[in-house]
MOPAC internal coordinates of N, CA, C and O (Angstrom, degrees):
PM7 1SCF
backbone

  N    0.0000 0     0.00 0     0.00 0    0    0    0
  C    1.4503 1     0.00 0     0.00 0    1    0    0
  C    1.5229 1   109.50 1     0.00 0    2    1    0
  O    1.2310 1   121.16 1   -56.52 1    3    2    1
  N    1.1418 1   115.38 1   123.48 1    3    2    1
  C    1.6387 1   119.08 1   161.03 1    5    3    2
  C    1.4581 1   119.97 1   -25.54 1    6    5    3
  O    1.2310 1   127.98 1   130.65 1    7    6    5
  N    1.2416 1   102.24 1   -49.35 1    7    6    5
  C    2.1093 1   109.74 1  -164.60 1    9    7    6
  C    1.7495 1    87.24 1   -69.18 1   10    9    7
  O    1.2310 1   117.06 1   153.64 1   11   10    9
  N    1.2704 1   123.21 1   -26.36 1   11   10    9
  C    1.5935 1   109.55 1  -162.04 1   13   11   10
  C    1.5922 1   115.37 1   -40.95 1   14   13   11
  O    1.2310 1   120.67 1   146.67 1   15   14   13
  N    1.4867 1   116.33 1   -33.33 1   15   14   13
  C    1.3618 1   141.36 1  -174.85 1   17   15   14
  C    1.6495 1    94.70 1   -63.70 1   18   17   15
  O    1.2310 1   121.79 1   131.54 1   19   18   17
  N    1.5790 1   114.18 1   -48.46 1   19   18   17
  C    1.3695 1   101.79 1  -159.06 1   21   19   18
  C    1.6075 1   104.64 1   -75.31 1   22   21   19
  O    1.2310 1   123.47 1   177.37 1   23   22   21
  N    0.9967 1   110.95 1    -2.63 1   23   22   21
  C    2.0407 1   107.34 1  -169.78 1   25   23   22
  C    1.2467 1   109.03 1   -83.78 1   26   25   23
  O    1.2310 1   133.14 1   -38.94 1   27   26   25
  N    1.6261 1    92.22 1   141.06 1   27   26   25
  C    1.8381 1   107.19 1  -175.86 1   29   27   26
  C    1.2732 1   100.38 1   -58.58 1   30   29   27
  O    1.2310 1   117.75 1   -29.05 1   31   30   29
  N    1.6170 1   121.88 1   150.95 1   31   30   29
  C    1.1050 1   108.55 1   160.08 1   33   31   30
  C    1.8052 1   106.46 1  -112.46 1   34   33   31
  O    1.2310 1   129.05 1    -8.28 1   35   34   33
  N    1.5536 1   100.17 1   171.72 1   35   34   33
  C    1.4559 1   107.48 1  -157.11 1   37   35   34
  C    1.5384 1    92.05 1   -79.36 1   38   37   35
  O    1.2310 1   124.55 1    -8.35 1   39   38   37
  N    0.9950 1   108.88 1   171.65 1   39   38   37
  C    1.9114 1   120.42 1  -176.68 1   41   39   38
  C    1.4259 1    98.48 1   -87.59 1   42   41   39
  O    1.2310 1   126.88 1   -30.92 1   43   42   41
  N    1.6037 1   104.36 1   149.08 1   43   42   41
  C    1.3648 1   108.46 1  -161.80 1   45   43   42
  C    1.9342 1    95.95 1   -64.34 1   46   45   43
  O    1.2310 1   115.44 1   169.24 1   47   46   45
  N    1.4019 1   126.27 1   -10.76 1   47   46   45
  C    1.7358 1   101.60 1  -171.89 1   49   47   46
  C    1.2673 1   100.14 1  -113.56 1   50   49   47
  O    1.2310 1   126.11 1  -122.68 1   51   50   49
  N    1.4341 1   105.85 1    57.32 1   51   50   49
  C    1.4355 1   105.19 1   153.66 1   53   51   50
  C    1.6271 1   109.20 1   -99.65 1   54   53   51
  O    1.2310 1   113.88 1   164.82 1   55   54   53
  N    1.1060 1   129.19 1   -15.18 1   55   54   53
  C    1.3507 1   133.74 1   175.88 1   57   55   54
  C    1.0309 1   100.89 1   -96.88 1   58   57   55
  O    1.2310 1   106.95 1  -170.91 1   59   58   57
  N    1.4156 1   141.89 1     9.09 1   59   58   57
  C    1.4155 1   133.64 1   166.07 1   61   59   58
  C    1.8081 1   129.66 1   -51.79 1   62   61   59
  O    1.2310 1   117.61 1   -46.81 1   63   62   61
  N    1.0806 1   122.15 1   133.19 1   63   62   61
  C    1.5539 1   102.92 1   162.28 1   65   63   62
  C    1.0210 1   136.35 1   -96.43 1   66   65   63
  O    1.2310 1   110.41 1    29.15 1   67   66   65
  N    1.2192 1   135.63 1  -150.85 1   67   66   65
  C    1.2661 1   141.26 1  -140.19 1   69   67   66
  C    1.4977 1    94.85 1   -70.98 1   70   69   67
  O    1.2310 1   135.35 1   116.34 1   71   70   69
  N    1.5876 1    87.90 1   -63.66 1   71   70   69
  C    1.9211 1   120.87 1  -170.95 1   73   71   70
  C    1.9910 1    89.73 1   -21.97 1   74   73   71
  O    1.2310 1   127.54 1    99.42 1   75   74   73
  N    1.1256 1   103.10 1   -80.58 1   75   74   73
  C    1.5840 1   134.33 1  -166.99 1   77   75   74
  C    1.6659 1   100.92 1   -44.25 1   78   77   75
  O    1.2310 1   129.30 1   133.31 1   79   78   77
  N    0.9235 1    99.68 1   -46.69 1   79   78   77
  C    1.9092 1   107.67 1  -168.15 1   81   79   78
  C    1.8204 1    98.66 1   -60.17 1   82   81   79
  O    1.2310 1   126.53 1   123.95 1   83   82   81
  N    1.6869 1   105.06 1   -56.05 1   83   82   81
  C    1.5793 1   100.22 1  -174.27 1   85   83   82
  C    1.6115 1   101.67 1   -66.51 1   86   85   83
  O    1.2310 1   114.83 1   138.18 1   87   86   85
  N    1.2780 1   127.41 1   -41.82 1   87   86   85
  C    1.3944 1   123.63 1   178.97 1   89   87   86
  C    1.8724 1   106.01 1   -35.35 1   90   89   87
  O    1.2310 1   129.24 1   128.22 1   91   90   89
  N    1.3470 1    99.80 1   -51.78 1   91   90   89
  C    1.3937 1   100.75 1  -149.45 1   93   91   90
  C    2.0177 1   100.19 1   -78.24 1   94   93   91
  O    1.2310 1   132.29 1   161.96 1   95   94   93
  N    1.3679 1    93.86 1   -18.04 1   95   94   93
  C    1.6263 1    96.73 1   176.01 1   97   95   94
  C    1.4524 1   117.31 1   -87.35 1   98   97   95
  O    1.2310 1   124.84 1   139.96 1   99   98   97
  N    0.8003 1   108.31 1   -40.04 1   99   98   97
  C    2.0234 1   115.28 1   157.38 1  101   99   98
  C    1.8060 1   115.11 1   -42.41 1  102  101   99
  O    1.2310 1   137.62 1   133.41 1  103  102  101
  N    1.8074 1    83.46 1   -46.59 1  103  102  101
  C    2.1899 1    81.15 1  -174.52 1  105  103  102
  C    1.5304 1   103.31 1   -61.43 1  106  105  103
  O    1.2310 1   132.21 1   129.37 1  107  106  105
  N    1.6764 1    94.03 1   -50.63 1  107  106  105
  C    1.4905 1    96.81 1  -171.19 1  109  107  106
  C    1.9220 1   127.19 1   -41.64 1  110  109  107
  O    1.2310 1   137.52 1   138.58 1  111  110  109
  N    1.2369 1    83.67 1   -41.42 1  111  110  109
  C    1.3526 1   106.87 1  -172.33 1  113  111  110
  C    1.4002 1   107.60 1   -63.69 1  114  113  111
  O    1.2310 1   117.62 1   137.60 1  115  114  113
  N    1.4167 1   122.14 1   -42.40 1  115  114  113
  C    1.2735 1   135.93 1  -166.77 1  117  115  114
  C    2.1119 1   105.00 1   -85.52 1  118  117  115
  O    1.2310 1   137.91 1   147.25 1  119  118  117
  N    1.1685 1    82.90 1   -32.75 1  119  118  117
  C    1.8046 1    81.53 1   171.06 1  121  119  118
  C    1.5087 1   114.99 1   -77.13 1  122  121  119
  O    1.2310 1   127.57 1   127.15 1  123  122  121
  N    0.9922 1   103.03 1   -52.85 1  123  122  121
  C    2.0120 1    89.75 1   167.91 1  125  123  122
  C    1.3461 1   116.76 1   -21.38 1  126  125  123
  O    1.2310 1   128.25 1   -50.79 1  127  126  125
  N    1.8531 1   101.71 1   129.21 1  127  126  125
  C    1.3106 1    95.07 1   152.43 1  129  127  126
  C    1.7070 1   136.46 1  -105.24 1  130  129  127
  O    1.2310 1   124.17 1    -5.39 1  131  130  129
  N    1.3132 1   109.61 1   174.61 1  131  130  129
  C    1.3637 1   126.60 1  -177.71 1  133  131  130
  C    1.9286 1    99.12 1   -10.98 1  134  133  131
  O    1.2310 1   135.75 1   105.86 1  135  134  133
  N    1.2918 1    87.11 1   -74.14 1  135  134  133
  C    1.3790 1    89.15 1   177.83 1  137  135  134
  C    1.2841 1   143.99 1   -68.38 1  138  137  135
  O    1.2310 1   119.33 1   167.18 1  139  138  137
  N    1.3266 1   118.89 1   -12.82 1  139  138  137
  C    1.6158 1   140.77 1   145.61 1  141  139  138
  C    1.4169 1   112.33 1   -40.75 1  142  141  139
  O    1.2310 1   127.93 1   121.14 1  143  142  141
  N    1.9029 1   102.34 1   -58.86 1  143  142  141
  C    1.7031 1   111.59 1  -170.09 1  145  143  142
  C    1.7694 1   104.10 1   -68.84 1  146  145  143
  O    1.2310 1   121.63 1   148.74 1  147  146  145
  N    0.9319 1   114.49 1   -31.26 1  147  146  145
  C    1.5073 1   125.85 1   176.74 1  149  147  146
  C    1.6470 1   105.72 1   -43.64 1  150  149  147
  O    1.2310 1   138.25 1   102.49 1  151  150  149
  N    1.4431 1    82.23 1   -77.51 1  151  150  149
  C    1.8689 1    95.21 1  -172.25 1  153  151  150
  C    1.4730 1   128.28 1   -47.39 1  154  153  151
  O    1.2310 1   129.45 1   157.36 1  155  154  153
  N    2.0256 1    99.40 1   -22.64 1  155  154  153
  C    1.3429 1    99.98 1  -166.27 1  157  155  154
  C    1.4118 1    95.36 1   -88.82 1  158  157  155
  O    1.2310 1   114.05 1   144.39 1  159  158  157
  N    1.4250 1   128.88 1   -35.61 1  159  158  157
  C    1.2059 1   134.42 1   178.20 1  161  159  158
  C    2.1075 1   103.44 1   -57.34 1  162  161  159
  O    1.2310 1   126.96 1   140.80 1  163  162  161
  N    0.9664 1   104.21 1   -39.20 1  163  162  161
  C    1.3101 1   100.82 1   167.33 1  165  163  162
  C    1.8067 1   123.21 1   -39.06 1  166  165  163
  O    1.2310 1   134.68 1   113.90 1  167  166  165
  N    1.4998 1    89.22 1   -66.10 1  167  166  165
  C    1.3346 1   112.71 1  -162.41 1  169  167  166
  C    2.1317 1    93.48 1   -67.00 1  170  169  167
  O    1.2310 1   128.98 1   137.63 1  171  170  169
  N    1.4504 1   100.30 1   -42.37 1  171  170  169
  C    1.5850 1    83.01 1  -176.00 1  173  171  170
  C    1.6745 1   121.28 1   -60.54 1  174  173  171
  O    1.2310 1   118.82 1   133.69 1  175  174  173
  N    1.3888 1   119.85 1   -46.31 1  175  174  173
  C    1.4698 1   147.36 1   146.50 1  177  175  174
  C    1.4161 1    97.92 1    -4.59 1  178  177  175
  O    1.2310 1   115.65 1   103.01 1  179  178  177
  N    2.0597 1   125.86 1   -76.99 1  179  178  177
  C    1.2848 1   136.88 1   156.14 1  181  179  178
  C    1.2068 1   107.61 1    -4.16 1  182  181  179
  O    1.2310 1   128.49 1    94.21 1  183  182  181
  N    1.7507 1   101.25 1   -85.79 1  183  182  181
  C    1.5867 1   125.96 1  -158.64 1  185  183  182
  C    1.3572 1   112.86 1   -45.51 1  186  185  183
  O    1.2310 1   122.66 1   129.18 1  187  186  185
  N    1.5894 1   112.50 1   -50.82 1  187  186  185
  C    1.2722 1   125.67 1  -169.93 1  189  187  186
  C    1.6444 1   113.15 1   -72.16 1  190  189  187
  O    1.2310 1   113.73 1   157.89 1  191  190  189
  N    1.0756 1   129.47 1   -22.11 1  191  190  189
  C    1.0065 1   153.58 1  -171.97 1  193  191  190
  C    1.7376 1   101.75 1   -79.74 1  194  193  191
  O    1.2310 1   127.57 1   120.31 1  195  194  193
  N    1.8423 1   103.03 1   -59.69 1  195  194  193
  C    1.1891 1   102.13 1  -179.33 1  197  195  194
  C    1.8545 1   123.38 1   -65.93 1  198  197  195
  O    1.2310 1   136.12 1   173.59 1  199  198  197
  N    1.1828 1    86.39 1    -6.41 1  199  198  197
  C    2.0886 1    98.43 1  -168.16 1  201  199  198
  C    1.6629 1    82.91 1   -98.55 1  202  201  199
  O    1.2310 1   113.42 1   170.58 1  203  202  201
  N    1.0941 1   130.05 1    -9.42 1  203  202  201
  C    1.6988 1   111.59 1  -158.34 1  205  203  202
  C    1.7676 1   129.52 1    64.35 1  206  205  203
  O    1.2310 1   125.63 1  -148.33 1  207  206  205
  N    1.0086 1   106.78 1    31.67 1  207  206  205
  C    1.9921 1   139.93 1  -149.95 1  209  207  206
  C    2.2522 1    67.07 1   -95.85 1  210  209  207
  O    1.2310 1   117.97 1   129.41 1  211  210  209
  N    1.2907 1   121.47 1   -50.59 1  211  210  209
  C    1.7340 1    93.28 1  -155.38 1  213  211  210
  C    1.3930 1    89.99 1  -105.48 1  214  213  211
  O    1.2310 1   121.45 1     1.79 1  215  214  213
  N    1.3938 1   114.82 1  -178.21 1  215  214  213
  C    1.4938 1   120.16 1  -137.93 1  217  215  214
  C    1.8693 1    87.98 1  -104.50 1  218  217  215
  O    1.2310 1   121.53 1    -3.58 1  219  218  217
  N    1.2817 1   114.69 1   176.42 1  219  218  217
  C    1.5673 1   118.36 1  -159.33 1  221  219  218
  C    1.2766 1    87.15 1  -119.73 1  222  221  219
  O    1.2310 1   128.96 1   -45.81 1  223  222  221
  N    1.8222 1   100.35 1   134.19 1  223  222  221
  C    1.3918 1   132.68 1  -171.12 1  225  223  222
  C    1.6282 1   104.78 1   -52.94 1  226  225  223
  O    1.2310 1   121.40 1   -48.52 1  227  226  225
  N    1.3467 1   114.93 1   131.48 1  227  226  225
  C    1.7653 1   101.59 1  -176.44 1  229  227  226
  C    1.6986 1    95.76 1   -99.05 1  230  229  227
  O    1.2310 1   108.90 1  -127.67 1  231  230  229
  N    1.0130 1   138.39 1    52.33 1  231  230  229
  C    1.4085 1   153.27 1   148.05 1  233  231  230
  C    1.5757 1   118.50 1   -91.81 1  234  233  231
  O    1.2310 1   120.10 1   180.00 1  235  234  233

């Protein structure tokens, strides 16, 4: 087919494995900054809060 040319192609780490996947979640993880790790810890704190995941204020 003609269009074959026009199709995105997928990024080379979609065939990645396992090995590669935790690599790439460790870097990620490790490049954040201070204030990135902050916010996300924020937002989980939120989340958990919103599911009832942390324990109820004895006040």
């Amino acid at each position: 087919m003609p269009d074959d040319e026009a199709l995105e192609t997928l990024p080379d780490d979609w065939g990645a494995g396992w090995e590669a996947h935790r690599v790439h979640q460790l870097t990620f993880a490790l490049r954040a900054t201070p204030a990135e790790r902050l916010a996300w810890l924020e937002e989980m704190i939120v989340l958990a809060y919103q599911v009832g995941a942390l324990p109820k204020s004895r006040d």
